[in-house]
N, C-alpha and C positions, 0 to 999 in steps of 0.2 A: 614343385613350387613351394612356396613358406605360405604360413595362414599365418592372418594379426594374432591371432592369441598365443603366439609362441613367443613367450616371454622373453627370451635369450634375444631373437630376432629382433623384439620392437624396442628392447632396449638398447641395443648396439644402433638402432635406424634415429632413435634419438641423439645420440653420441656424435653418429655421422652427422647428420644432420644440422645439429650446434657446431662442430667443427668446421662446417661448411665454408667455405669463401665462395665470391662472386666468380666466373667461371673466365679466363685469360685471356688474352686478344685473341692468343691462335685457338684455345677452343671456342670461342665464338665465332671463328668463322669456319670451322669445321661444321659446327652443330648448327649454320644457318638454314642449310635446306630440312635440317630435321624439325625445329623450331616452327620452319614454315608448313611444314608436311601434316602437324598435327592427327594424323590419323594413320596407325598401322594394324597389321595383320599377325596375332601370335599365334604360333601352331605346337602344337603339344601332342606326339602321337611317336607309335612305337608298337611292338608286339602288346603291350598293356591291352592294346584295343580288341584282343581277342580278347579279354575277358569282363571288359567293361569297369574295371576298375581304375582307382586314381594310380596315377603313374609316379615313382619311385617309390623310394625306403625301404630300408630293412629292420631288422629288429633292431640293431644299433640305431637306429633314428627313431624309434619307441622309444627309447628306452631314454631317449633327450627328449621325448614330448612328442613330437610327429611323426604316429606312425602310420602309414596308408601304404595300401598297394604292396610291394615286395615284402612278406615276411609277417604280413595281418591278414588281406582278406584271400591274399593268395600265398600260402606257401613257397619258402624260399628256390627248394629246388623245382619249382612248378614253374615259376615267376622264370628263372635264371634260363629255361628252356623253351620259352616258349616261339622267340626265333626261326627256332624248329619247324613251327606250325604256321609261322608269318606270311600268308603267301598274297598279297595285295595288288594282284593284277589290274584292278579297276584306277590305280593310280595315275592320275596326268599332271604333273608338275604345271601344265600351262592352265589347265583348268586349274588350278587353287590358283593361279597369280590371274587369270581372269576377273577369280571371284573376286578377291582384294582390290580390281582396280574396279567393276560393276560397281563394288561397296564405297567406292570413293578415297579408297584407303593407297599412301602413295610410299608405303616399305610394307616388308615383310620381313620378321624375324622365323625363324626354325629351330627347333630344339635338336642340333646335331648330338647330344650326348646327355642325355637325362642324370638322374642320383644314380638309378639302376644301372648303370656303368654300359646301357648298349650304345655303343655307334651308329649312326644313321650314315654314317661312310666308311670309305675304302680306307682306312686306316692302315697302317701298317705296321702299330706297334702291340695291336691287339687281335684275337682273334673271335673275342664278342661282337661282332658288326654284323652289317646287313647283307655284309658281301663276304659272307663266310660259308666255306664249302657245304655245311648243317645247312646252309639258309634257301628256302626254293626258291625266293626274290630273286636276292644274289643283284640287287641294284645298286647301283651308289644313288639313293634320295639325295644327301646334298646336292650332287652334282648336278640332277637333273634340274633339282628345284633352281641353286645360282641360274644354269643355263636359261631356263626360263624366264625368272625375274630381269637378265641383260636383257634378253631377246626383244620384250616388250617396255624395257625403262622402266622398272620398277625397281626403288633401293632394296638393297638385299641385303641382313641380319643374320647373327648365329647367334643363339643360346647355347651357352656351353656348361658345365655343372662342375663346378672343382672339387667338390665331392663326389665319390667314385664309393657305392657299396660293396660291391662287386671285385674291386679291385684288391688282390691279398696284401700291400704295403701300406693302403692306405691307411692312415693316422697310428700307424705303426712304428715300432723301434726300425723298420725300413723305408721310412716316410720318404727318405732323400731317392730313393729309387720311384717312388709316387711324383715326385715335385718332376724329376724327371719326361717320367710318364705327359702329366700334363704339360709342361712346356713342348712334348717334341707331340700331343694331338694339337697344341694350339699353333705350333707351325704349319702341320697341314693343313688345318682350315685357314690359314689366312695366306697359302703359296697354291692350293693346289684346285682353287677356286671363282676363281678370277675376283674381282673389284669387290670387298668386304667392307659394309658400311657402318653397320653397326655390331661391335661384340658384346653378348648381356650374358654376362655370368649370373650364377645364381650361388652363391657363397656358403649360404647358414649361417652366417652370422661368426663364423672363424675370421684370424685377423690374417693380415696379408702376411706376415712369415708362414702362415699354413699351408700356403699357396705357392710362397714365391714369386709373390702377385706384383714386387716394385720387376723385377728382371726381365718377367713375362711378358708384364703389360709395356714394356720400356722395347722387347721384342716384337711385339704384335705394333707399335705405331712404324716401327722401322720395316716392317714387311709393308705395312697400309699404313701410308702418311695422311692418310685424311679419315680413317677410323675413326668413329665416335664409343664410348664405352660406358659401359654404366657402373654402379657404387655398390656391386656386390662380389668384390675379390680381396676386401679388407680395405678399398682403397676409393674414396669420394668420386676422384674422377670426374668424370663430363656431366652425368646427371643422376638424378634421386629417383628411386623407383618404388615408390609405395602401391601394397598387392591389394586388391579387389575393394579396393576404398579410394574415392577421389580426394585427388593430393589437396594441403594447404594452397592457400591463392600463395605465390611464391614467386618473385618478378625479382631475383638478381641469382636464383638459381634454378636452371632448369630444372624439369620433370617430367615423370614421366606413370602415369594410373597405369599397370596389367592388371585388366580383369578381364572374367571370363562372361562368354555370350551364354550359357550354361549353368550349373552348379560346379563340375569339375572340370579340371585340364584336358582331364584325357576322358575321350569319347566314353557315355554311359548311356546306356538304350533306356528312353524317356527320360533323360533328364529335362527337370523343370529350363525352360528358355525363358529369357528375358524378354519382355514386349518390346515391338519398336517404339515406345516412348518412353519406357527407362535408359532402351539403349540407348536413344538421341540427348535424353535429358544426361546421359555421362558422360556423351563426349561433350555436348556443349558446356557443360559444368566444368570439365577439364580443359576448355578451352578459354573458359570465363576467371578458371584460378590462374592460368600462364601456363599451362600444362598440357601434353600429350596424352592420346589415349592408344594403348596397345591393347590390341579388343581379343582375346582369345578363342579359338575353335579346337574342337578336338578332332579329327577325321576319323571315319570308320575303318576298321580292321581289312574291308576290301580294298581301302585307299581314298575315298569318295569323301569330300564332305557331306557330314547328310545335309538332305536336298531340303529340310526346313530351316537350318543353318545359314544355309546360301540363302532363300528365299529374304531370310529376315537381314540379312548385310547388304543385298540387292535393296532392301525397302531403303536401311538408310542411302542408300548411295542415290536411291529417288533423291531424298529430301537434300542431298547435300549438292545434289544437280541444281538445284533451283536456291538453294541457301548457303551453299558454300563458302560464298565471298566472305560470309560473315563469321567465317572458321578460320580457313587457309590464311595464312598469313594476316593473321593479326595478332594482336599483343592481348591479356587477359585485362579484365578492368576496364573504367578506374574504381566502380562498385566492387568488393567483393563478392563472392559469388555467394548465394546460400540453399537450399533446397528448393526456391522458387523462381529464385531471378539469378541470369547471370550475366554478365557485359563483357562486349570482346571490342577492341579500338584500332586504328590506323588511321593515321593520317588526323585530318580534321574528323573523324569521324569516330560515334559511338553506336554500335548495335547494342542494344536493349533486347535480351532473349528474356521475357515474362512466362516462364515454364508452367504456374499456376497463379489462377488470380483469387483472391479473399472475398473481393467487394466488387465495385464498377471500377475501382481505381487501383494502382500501385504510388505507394509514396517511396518516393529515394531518397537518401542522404543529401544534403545542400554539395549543387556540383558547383566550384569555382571558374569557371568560364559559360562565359551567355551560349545558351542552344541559338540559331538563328536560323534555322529550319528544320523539318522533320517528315518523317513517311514511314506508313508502315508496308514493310515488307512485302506480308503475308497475307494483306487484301483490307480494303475498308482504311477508314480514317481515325484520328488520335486526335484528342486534345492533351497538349502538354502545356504546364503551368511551371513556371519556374520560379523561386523565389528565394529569399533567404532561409528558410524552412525547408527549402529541399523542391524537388522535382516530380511533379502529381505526373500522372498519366493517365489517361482514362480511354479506353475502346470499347465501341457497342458488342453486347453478348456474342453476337453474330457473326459477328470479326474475330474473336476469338480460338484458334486452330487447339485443337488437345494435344498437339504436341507444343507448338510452340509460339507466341507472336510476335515478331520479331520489328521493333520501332526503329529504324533509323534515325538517330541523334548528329547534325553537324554544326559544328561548332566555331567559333569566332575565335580561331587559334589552335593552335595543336591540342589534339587527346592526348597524346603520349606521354607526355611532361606533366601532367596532373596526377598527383603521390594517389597510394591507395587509399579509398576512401571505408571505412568501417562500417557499419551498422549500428545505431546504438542499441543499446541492450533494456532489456524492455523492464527495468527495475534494479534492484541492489541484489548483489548471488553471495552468499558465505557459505563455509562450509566448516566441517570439523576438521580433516587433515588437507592438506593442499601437499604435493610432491615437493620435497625439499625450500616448502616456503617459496616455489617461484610462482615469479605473475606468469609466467609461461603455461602452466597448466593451473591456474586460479581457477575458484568456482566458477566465476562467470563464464570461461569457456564452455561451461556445457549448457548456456541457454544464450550464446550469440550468434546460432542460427548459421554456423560456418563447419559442416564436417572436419575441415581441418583442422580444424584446435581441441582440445580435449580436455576437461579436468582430470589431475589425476591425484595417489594418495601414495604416500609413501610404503617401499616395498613390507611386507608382513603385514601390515595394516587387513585387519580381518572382517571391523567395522567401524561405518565412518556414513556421514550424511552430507549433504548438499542441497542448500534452496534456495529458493528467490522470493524476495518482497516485491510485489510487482507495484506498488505504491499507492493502491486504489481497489478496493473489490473487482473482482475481473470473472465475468461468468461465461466457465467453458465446458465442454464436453469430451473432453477426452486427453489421452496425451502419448506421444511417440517417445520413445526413448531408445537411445542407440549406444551399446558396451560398446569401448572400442575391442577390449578383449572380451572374445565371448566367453564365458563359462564361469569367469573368477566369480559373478554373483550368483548364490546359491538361495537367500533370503531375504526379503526388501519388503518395505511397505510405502504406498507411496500414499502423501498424507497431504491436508489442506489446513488453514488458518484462520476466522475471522476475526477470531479474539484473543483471548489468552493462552489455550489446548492447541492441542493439535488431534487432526480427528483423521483418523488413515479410512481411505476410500476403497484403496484393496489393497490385496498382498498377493504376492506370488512366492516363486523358488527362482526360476533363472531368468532371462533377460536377453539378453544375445542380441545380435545388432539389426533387428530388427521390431523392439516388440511395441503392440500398440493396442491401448485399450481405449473402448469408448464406455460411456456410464449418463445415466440421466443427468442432465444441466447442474451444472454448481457453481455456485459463487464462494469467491475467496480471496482472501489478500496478498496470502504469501501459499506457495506450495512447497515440497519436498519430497524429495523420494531419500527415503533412511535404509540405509544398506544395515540389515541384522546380523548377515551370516557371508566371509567372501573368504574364495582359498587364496586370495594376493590381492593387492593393491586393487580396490576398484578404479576404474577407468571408464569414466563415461565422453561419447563426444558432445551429444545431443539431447537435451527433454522439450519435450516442444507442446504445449498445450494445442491443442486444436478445437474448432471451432469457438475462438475467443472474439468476446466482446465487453 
């Protein structure tokens, strides 16, 4: 898989992305049940699982920025052999598509062919697979896993890697013997598997001549006419796959979050797991932008998902038992989503997910159509105030669930037809550089409280500042800030304002997309955080003062 800080990658996803168009009659009704489906299952796993390390690359992917796994923490001819050793008897294709449907989750993708160039099938133009006379398996996993997914109605995905490190032509003076290669593996996964719903390449950020990506992909919808694909073979395609970050609210072009339940793709003995209330706050976040969530697992080396893995997908699949309605099949909005609140709609109706509360109240954006009843969900009673001012809500503590409290909003006219509604922004943002002058990455995005937007600064840019006037003395204790690229800040201080100075509160080195500090109570007018030292463009999505009043 890519990580956001690989610069090549998140600037091509910009590119795409701007290029975008709204998605065609015929792919809109290919991508309806995916759209409805909202929730699937990524699996990520391979010999790597013997060693617990991230799965692909080689030194050639060092050497572009991203190196893990084949060629770093395991040596190349270590890595290339470990097949050898693969012998994963504990494996049952119906148990993982169990777990997937327990979790609530209604596809499943599979990583048939990783960077490291092995096959997880009976390929027949290669002799690196799993069903190679070296191999003690000697399974075909696709196979079994398709089989299973029909068996029980579950949609069924391939991930497929159009880079191949492994392979001796690849991005070679014998490329045209590579392009081959790949066209005649992307034939057998889509003849020799029955009914293929989704194909997700993973590209690196090469353009579709590296591929061959217009003849392939013009190939794979004439094997499977109702294929859905995504925007990593150099070519936009059906939908937008942004990695381990929830997408932009984004409502005339599909999307779709992978992230993992974990730290890595591929299985690592104790990896840190994500609580079931981050997990839930991402799919419903991703459900509140217009967006999909591909939830990743790694499997263990005997085959197994580990069993606190499943425990914690089993919890969502609790919650999505009894809350689902307010996921599955509905449209994102008409709120944007942002770290605390998200809103998902159908029909006359709006679910209000309040992921955390501030006060006794939440205030919303002025909604243009009258609410004309309401209920909460998730137990106990609401007072909601509507006005021109916006939309109060208020629940007693006690009503209150820590994951989520879900208001049902119905309304005197269609949800659906009501444009996105924004957030305002809690004061005036400027900054020293802005990316090419546009309002698309302005200061303000990184304090309008939406992951998806981002300020950013133009490329070399080594130091550069960003702040906000909030308009009024404002006394808080702390504040979160999220890189979108992690690493580019190296030096930062992050400073306040009452008067004419500016007085830094603290200073670090790096920053990375999660960091967060608290400090004894302050009061202040304007804050900023001044980047001193970055190896490229800083790129922030989020600063978020906390505990403000």
């Amino acid at each position: 898989m890519r990580f956001k800080n690989w610069m090549l990658a998140g600037a091509l996803g910009c590119l795409l992305a701007n290029a975008a168009e709204p998605a065609s009659s015929a792919a809109t009704d290919r991508l309806e049940w995916w759209r409805e489906a909202r929730f699937g299952l990524f699996i990520h796993w391979g010999p790597v699982s013997l060693k617990g390390t991230e799965i692909g690359w080689s030194r050639a992917g060092e050497r572009r920025g991203y190196g893990f796994g084949r060629g770093t923490e395991v040596p190349v001819e270590v890595y290339d052999n470990l097949y050898k050793e693969f012998n994963p008897t504990n494996f049952n294709a119906d148990a993982w598509v169990a777990t997937a449907q327990a979790a609530g989750m209604k596809y499943l993708v599979f990583t048939s062919r990783h960077h490291d160039g092995f096959s997880m099938f009976d390929t027949k133009v290669s002799d690196y697979k799993i069903t190679s006379p070296d191999s003690p398996f000697h399974r075909d996993v696709v196979k079994e896993l398709a089989d299973a997914c029909h068996r029980a109605g579950l949609r069924f995905g391939l991930y497929y890697s159009p880079p191949d490190w492994h392979h001796p032509d690849a991005f070679t003076a014998r490329h045209t013997n590579y392009l081959a290669y790949l066209k005649a593996q992307v034939r057998e996964l889509l003849t020799g598997y029955g009914r293929v719903d989704v194909l997700w390449y993973d590209g690196l950020g090469k353009s579709a001549a590296d591929y061959g990506s217009v003849a392939m992909n013009r190939m794979a919808r004439e094997l499977q006419p109702n294929l859905i694909i995504n925007n990593r073979s150099g070519l936009p395609e059906d939908f937008d796959t942004p990695e381990q970050v929830i997408g932009k609210f984004q409502y005339n072009r599909p999307w779709e979050s992978c992230i993992t339940i974990c730290n890595q793709w591929a299985w690592k003995p104790g990896d840190q797991m994500k609580s079931l209330k981050q997990c839930l706050d991402t799919l419903i976040r991703c459900a509140g932008g217009d967006g999909n969530l591909l939830f990743n697992v790694g499997p263990m080396a005997d085959g197994r998902i580990e069993p606190r893995q499943v425990g914690r997908l089993k919890e969502m699949g609790t919650w999505l038992a009894k809350y689902g309605d307010t996921i599955y099949a509905t449209r994102g909005g008409p709120w944007k989503p942002t770290a605390d609140f998200a809103s998902t709609r159908t029909g006359n109706t709006i679910f209000a997910h309040v992921l955390r509360w501030k006060g006794d109240s939440i205030t919303l954006p002025k909604l243009p159509r009258k609410i004309v009843s309401h209920t909460v969900l998730t137990g106990g009673q609401a007072q909601v105030q509507q006005s021109d001012q916006g939309v109060v809500i208020s629940v007693a503590a006690g009503d209150r669930p820590d994951i989520d409290t879900i208001i049902r909003l119905d309304l005197e006219g269609s949800a659906l037809d009501i444009p996105a509604i924004a957030w305002p922004l809690p004061g005036r943002a400027t900054a020293s550089n802005v990316y090419q002058n546009s309002e698309e990455h302005g200061a303000d995005k990184a304090f309008d409280d939406d992951p998806g937007t981002r300020w950013a600064t133009d490329a070399g840019t080594r130091q550069a500042w960003v702040a906000l006037d909030l308009g009024q003395p404002t006394r808080f204790i702390g504040v979160a800030i999220h890189e979108e690229y992690a690493g580019r800040v190296q030096r930062f201080e992050f400073q306040r304002k009452d008067g004419a100075d500016w007085e830094t509160l603290f200073a670090g080195t790096t920053l990375g997309r999660d960091f967060k500090r608290s400090f004894p109570a302050v009061t202040a007018r304007e804050v900023r955080l001044n980047i001193l030292e970055a190896t490229e463009g800083p790129t922030i999505s989020e600063i978020r003062l906390t505990g403000t009043e």
